[in-house]
BAFI-3210 file (N, C-alpha, C; in Angstrom, 3 decimals, decimal comma, padded with zeros to 6 digits):
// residues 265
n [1|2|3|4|5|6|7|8|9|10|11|12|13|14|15|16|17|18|19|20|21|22|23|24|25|26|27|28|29|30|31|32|33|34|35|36|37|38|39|40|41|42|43|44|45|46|47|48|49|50|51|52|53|54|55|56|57|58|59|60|61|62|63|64|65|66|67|68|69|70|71|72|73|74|75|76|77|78|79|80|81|82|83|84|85|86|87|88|89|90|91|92|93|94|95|96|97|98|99|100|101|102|103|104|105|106|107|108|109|110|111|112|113|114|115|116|117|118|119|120|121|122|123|124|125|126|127|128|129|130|131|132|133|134|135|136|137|138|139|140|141|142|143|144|145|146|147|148|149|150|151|152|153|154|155|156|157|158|159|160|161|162|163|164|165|166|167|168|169|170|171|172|173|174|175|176|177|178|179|180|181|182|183|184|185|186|187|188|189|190|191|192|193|194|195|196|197|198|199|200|201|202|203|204|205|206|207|208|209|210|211|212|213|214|215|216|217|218|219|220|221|222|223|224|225|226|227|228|229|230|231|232|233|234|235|236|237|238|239|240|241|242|243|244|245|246|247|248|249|250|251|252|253|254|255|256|257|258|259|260|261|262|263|264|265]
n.u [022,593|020,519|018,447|017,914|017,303|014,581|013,416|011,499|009,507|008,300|006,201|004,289|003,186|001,244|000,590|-001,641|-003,320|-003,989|-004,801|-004,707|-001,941|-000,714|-001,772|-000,874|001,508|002,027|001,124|003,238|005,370|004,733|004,994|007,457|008,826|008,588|009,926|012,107|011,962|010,686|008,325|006,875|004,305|002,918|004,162|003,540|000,689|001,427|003,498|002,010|000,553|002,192|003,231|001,169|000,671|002,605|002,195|000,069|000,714|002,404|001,008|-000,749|-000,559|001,928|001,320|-001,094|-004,338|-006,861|-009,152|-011,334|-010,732|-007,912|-005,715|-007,528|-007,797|-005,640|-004,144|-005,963|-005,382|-002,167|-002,098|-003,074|-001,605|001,293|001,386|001,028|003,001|005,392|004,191|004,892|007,783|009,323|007,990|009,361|011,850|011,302|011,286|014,688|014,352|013,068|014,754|015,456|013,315|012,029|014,078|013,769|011,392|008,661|005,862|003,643|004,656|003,685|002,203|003,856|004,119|001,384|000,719|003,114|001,754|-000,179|000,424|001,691|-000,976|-002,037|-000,318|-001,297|-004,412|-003,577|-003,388|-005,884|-007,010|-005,631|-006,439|-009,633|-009,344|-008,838|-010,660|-012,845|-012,004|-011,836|-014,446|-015,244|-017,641|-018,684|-020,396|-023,214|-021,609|-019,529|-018,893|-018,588|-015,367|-014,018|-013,457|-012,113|-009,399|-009,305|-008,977|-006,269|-004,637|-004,509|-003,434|-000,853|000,325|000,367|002,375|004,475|004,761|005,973|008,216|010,039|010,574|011,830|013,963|016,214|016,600|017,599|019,131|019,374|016,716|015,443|016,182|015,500|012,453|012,475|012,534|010,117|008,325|008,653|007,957|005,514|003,980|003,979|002,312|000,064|-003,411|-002,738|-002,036|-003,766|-006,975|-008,367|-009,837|-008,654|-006,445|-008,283|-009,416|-007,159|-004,844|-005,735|-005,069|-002,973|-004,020|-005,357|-002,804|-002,240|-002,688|-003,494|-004,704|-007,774|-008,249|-007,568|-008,879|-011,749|-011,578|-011,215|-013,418|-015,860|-014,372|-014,140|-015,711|-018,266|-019,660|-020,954|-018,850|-017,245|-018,768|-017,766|-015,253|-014,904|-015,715|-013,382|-010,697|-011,093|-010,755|-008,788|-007,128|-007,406|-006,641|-003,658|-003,018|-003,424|-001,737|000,809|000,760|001,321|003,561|005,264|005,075|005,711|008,551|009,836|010,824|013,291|014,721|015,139|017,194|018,783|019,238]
n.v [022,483|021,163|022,943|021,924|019,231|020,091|021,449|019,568|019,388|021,584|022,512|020,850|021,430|023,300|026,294|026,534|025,035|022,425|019,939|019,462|019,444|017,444|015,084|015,439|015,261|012,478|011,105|011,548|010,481|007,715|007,778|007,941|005,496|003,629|005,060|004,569|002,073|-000,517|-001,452|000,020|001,133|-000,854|-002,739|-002,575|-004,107|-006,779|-007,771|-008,368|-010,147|-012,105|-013,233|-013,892|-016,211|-017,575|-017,902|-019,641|-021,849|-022,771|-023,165|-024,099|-026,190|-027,818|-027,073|-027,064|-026,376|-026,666|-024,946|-023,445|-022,380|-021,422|-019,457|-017,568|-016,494|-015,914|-014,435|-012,372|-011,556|-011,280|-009,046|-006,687|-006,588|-006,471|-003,823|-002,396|-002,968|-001,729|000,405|001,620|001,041|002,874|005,205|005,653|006,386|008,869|011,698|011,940|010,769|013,016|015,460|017,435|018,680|019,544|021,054|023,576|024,297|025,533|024,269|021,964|019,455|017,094|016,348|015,061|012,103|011,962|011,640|009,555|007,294|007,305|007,229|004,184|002,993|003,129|001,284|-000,960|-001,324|-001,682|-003,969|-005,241|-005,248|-007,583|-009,181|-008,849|-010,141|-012,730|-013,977|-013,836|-015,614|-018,048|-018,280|-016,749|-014,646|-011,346|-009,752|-007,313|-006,489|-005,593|-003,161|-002,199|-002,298|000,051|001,417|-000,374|000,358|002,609|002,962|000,992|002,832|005,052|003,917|002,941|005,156|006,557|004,729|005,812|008,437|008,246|006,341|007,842|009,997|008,856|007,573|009,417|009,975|007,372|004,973|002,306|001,787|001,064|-001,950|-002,946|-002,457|-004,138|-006,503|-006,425|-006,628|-008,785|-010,653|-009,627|-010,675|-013,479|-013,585|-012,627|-013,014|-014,415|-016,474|-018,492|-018,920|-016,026|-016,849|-018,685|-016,860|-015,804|-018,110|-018,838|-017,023|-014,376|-011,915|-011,568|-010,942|-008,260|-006,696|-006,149|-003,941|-004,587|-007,035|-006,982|-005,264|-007,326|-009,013|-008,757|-007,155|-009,958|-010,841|-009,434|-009,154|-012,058|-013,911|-012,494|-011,715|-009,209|-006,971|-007,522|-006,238|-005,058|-006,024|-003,943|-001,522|-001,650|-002,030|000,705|002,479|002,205|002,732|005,489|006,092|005,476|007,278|010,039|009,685|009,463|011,781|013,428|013,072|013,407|016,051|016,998|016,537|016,561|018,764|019,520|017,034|017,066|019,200|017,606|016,499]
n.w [-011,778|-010,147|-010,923|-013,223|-012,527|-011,132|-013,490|-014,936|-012,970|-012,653|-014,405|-013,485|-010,911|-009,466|-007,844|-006,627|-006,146|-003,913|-003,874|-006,580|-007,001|-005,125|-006,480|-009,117|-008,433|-007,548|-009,870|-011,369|-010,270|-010,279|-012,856|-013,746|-012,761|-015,032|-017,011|-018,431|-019,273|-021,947|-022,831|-021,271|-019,192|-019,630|-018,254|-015,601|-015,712|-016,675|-014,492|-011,923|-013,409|-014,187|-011,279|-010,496|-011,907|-011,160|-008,034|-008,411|-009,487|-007,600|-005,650|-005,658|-006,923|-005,776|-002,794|-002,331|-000,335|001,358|000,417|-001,478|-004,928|-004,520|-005,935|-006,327|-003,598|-002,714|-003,879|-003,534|-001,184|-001,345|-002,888|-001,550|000,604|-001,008|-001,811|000,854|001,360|-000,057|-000,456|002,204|002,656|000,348|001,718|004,199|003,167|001,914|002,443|002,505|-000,095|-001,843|-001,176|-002,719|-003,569|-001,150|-000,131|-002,091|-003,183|-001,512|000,056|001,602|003,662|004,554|001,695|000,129|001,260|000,693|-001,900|-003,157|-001,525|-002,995|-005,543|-005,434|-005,232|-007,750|-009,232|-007,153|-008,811|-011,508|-010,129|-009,763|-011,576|-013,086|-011,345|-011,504|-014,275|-013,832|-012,508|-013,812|-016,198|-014,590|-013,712|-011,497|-010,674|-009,499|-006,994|-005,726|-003,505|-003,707|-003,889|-002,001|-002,014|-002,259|000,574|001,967|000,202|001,067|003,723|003,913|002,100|004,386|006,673|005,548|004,728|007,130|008,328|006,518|007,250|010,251|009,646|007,983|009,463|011,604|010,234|009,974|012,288|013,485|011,484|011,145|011,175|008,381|008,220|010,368|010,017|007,449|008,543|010,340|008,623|007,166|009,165|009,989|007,199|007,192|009,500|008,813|007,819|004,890|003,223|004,955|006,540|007,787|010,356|011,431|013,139|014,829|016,194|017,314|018,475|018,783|019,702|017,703|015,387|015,954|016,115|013,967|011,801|008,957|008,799|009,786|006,990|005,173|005,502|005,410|002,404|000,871|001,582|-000,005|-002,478|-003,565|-001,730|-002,390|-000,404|002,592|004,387|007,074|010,184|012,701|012,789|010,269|011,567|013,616|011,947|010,816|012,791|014,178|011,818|011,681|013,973|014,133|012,079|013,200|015,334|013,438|011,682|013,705|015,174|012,745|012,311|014,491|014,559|012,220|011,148|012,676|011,632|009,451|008,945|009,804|007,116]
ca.u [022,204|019,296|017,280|017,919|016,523|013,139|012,304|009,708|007,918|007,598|004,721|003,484|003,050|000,322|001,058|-002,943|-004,407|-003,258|-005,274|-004,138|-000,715|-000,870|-002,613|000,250|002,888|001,653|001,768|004,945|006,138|004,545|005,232|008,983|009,208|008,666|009,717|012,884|011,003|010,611|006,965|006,665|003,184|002,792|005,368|002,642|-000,050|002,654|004,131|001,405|-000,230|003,239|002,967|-000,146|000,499|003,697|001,691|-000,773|001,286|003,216|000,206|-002,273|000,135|003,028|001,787|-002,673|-004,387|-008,822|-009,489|-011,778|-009,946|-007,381|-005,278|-007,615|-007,901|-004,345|-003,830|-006,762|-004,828|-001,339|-002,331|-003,167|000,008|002,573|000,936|001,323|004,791|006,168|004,637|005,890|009,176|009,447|007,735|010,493|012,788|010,961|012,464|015,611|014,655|012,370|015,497|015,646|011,764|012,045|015,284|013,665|009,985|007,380|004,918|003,298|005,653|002,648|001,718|005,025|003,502|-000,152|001,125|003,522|001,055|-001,796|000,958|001,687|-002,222|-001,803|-000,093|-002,938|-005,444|-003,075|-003,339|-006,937|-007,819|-005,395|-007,553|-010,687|-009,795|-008,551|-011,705|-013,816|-011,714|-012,117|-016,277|-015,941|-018,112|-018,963|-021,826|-022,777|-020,760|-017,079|-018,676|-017,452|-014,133|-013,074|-013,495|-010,982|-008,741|-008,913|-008,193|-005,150|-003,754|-004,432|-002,407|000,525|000,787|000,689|003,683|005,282|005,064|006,714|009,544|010,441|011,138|012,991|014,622|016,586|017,661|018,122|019,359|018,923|015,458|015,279|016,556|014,367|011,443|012,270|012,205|008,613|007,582|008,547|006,912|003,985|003,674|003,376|001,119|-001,596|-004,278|-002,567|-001,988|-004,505|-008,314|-008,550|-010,943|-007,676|-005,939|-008,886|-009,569|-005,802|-004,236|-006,745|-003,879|-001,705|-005,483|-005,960|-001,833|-001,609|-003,789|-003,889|-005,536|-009,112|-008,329|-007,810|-010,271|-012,787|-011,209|-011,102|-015,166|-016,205|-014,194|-014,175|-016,558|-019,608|-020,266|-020,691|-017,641|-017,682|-018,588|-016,899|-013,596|-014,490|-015,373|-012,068|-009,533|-011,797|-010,786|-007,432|-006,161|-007,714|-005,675|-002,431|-002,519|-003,346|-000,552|001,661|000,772|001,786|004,885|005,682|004,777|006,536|009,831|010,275|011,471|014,435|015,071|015,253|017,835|020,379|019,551]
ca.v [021,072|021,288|023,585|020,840|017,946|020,777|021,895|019,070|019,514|023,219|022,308|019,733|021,590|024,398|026,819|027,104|024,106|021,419|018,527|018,840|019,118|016,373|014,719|015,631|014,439|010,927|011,149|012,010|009,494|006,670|007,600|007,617|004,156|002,741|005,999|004,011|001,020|-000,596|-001,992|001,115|000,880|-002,482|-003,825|-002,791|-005,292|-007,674|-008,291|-009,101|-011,967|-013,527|-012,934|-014,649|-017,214|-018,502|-018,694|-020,334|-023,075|-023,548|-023,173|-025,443|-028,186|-028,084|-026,677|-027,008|-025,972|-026,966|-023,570|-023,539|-021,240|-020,782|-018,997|-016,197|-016,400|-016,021|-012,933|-011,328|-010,483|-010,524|-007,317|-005,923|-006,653|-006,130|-002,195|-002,212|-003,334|-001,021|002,007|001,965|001,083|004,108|006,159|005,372|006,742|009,617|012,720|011,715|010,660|014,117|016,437|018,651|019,292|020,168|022,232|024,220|024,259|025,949|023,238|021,165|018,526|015,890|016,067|013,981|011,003|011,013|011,741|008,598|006,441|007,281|007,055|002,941|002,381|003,063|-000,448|-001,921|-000,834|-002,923|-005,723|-005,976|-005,240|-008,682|-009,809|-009,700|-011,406|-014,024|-014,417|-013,749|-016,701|-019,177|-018,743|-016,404|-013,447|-010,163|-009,321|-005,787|-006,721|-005,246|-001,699|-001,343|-002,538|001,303|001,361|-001,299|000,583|003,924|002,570|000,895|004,395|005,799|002,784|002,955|006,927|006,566|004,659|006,161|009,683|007,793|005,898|008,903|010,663|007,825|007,149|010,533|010,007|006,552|004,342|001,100|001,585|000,308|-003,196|-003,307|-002,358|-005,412|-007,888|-006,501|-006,564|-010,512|-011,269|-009,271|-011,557|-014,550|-013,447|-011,626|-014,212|-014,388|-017,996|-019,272|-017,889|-015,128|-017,199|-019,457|-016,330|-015,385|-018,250|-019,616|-015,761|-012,954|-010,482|-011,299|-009,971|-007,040|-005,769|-006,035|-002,990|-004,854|-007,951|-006,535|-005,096|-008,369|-010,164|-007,877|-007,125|-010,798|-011,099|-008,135|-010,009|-013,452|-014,488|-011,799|-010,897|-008,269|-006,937|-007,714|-004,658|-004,826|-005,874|-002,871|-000,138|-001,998|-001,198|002,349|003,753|001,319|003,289|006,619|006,349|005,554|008,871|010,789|009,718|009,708|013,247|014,652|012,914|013,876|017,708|017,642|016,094|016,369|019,819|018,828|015,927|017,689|019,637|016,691|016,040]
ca.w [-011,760|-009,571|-012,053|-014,987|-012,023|-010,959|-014,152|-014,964|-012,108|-012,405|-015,069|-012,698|-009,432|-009,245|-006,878|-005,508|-006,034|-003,130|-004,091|-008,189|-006,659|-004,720|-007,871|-010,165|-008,040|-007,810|-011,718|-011,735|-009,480|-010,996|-014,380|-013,579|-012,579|-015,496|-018,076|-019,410|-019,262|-023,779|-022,432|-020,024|-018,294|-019,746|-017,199|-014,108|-015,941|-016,766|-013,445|-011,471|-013,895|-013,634|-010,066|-010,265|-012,387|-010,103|-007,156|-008,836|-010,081|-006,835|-004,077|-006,463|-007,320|-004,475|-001,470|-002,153|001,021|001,052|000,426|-002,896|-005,374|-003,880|-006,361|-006,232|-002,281|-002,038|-004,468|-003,188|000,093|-001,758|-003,539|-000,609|001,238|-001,633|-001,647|002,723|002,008|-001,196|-000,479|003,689|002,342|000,130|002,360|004,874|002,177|001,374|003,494|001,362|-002,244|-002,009|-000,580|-003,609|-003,482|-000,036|-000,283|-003,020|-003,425|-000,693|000,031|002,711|003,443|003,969|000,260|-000,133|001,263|000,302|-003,466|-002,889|-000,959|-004,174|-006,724|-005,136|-005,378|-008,819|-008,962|-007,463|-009,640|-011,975|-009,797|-009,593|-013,346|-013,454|-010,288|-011,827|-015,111|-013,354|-011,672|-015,103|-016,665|-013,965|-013,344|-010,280|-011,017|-008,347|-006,361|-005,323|-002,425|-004,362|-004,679|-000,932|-001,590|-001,854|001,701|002,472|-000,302|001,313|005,257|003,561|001,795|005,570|007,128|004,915|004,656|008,714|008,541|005,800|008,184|011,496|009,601|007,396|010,354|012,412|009,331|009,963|013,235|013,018|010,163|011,215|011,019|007,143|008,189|011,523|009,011|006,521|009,728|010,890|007,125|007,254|010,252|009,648|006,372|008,090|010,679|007,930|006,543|003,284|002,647|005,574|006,672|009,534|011,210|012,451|013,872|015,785|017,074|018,049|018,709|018,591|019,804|016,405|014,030|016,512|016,652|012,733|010,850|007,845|008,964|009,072|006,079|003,854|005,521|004,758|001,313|000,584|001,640|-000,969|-003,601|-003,646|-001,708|-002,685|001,042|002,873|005,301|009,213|010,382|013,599|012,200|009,621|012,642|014,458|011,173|010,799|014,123|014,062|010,713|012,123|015,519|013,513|011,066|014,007|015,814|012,394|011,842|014,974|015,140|011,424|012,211|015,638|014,953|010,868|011,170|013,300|010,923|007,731|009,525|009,571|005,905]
c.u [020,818|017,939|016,805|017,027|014,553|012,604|011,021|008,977|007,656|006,171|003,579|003,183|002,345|000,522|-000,097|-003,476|-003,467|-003,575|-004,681|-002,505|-000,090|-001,037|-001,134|001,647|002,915|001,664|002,644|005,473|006,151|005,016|007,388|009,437|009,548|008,638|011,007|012,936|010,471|008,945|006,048|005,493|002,524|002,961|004,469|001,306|000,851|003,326|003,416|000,933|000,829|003,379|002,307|-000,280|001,707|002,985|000,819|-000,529|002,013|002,217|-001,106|-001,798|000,997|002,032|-000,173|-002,960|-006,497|-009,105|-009,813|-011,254|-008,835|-006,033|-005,341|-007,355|-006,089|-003,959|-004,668|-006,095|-003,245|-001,124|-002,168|-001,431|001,375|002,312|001,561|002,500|005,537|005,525|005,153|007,363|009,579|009,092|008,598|011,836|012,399|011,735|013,786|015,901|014,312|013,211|015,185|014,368|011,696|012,815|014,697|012,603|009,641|006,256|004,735|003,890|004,585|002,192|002,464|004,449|002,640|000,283|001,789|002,793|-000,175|-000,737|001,382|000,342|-002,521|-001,605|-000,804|-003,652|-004,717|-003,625|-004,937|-007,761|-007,208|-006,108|-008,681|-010,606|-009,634|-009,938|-012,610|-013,489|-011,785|-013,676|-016,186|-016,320|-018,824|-020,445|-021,716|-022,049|-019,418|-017,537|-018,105|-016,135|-013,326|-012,737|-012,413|-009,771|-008,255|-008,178|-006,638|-004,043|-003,650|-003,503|-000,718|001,180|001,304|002,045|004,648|005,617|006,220|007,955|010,048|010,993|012,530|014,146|015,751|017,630|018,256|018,216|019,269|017,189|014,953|015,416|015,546|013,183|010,951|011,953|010,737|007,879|007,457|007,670|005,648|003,390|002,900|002,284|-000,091|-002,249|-004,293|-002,297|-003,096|-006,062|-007,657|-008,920|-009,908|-006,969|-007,097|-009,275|-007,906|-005,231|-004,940|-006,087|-003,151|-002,840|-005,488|-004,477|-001,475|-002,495|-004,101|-004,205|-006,666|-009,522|-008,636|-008,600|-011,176|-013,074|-012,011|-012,998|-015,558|-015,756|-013,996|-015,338|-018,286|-020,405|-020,178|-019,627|-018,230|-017,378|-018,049|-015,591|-013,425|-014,722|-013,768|-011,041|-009,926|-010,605|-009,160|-006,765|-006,525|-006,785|-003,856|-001,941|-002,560|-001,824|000,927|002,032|001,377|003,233|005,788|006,143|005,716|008,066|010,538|011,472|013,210|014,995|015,791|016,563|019,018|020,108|021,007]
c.v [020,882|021,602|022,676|019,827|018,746|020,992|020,935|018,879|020,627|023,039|021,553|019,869|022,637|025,070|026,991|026,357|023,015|020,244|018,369|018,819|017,683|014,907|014,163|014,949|013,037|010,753|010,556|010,556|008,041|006,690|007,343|006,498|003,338|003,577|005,429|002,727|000,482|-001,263|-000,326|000,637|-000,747|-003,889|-004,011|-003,757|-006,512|-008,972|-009,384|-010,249|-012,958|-013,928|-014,330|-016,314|-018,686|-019,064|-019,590|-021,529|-023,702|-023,869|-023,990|-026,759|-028,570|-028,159|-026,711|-027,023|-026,563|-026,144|-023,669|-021,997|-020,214|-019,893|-017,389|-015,883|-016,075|-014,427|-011,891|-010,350|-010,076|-008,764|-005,850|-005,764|-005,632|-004,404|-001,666|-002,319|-001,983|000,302|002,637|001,880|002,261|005,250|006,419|006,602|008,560|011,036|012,991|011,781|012,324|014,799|017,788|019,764|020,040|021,659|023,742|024,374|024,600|025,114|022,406|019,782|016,844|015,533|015,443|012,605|010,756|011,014|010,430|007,252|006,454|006,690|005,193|002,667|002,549|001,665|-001,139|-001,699|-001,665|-004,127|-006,463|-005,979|-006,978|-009,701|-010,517|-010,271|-012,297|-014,681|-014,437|-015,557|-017,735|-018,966|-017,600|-015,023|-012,851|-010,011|-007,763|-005,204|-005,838|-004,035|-001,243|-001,308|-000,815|001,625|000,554|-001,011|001,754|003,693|001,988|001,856|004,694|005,350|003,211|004,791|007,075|006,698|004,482|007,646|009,254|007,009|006,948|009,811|010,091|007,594|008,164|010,379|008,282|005,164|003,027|000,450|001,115|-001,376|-003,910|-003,408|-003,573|-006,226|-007,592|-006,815|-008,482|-010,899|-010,987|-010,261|-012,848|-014,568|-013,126|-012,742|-013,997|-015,668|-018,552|-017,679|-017,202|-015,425|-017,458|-018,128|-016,086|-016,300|-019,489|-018,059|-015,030|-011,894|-010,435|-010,494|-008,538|-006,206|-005,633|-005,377|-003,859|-006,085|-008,090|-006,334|-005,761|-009,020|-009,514|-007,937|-008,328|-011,236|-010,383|-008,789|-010,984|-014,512|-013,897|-011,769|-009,931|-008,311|-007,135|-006,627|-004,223|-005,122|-004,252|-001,236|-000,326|-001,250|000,557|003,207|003,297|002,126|005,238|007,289|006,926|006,917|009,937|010,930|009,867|010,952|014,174|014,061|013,275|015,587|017,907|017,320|016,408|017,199|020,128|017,924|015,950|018,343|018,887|015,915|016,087]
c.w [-011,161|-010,163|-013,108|-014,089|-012,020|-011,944|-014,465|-014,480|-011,968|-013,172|-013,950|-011,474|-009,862|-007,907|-005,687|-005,088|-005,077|-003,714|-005,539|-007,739|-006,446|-005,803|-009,026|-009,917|-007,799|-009,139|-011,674|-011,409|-010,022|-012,379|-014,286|-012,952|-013,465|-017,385|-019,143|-020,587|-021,438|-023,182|-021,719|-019,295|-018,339|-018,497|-015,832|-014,459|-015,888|-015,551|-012,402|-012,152|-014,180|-012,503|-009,163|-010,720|-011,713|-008,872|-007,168|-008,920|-008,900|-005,569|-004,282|-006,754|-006,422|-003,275|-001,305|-000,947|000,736|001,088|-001,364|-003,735|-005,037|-004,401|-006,402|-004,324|-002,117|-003,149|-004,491|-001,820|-000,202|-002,088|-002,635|000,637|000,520|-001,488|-000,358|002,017|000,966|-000,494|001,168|003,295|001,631|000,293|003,651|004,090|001,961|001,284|002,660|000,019|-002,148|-001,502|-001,375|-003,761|-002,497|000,365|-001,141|-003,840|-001,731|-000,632|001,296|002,479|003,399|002,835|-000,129|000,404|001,023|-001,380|-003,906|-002,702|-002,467|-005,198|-006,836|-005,530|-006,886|-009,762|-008,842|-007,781|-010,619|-011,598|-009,686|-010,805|-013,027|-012,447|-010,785|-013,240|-015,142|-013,065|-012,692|-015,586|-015,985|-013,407|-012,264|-010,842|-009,486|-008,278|-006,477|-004,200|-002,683|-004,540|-003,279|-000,412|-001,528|-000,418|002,223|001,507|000,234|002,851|004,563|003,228|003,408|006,379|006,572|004,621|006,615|009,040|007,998|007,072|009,136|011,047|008,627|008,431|011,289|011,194|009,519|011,193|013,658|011,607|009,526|010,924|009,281|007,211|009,534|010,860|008,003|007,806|009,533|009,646|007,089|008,390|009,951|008,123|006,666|008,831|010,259|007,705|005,495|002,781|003,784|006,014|008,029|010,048|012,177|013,305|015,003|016,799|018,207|018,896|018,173|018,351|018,112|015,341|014,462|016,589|015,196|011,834|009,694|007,506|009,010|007,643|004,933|004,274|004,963|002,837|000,079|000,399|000,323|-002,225|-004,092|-003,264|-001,710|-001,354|001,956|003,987|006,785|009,772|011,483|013,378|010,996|010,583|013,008|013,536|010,851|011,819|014,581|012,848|011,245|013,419|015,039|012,479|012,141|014,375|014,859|012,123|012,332|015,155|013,979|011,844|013,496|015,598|013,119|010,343|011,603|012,211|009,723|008,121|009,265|008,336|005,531]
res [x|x|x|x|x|x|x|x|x|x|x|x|x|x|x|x|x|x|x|x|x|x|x|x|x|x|x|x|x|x|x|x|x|x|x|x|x|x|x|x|x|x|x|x|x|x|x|x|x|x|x|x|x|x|x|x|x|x|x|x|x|x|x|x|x|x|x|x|x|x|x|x|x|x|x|x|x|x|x|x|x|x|x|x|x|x|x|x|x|x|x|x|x|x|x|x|x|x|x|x|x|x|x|x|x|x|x|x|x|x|x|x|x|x|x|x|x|x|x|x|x|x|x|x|x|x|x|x|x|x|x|x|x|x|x|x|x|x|x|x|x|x|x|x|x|x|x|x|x|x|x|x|x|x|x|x|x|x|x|x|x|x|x|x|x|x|x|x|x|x|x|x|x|x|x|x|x|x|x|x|x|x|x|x|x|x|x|x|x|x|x|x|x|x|x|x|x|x|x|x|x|x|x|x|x|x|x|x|x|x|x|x|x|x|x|x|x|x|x|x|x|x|x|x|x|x|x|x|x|x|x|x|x|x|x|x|x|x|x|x|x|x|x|x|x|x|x|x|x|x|x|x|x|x|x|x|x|x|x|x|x|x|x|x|x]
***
């Protein structure tokens, strides 16, 4: 049984190369989301411009805020969120879905989450093709400001691989940690500048911008593509050395405790 689940990644794993590994298994991963799928890849354009077109209709005619465009302003930091939230949640998971790989493949067990964490950004690369033709069709056109949004794409992967490492592990020894995870995921919602500006957190609660990694992030983000300016470079050193701290510490708790963990698979 096992042999019949491994064989199609025997093609898809190279035994030398780490990075096409790595590479291949984000493929994989993504492509099997949506391999039963009568649209298949369709469904990851698809989703978001309904996505888009709900909040649109309920946050422009219900719930309007004085924030000019605020359809895009509000799915410029979605994007960024729904990514934080999906690929920590199934990086949580990981340890688990990935047993058989582990059990029965030779491989650096970290290539399971950056393969994961790339194979989610996949998604958004979806979401911002449907991003910018939103923004084509309503007048807002890019500066040279959006060529450093990779920068606020790559601290995000670093973020969410972090704490895919540290709940993949906890996840092991305890179980509750999936339902503790959704809470902080809700709160942390609320608290991001995704329906209101970052300015107001900083200047009502500073602490809630500076204890939530991925509040630099969309502000920044949000500057680069919406409003064609450059990022605040002390909020972008702050999430720099703020997503740099967190893989560190992800890392070493991954590598020092995983081993153990896998154990009470």
């Amino acid at each position: 049984m096992i042999n019949t689940i491994l064989k199609p990644f025997e093609k898809h794993l190279p035994e030398n190369n780490r990075l096409e590994r790595i590479w291949k298994l984000a493929q994989v991963d993504f492509k099997k989301r949506y391999y039963n799928d009568y649209f298949g890849l369709v469904w990851a354009l698809i989703n978001p411009l309904f996505r888009m077109a709900i909040y649109y209709f309920v946050f422009s005619f219900i719930f309007s805020q004085k924030i000019e465009n605020y359809h895009l302003y509000l799915f410029s930091a979605l994007i960024f969120w729904m990514y934080f939230a999906e690929s920590t949640k199934r990086g949580l998971s990981t340890l688990l879905t990935k047993r058989y790989l582990i059990e029965n493949i030779v491989f650096n067990r970290l290539d399971l989450f950056y393969s994961l964490s790339l194979s989610v950004i996949f998604g958004l690369l979806f979401n911002l093709v449907a991003y910018v033709g939103m923004s084509l069709i309503t007048g807002i056109y890019f500066t040279w400001s959006v060529l450093l949004l990779p920068i606020m794409l790559f601290l995000a992967y670093i973020v969410s691989v972090s704490f895919g490492l540290i709940l993949s592990t906890l996840n092991i020894y305890f179980k509750d940690i999936m339902h503790l995870w959704d809470m902080v995921l809700l709160a942390g919602f609320w608290i991001t500048p995704i329906f209101f500006r970052g300015e107001e957190i900083l200047s009502r609660a500073p602490i809630l911008l500076y204890a939530n990694p991925m509040s630099g992030i969309i502000i920044n983000a949000r500057k680069v593509l919406l409003f064609g300016e450059l990022p605040d470079w002390n909020l972008l050193l702050f999430s720099s050395v703020y997503a740099l701290v967190l893989f560190l510490v992800g890392r070493f708790f991954f590598l020092k405790y995983s081993h153990k963990a896998v154990e009470k698979l």
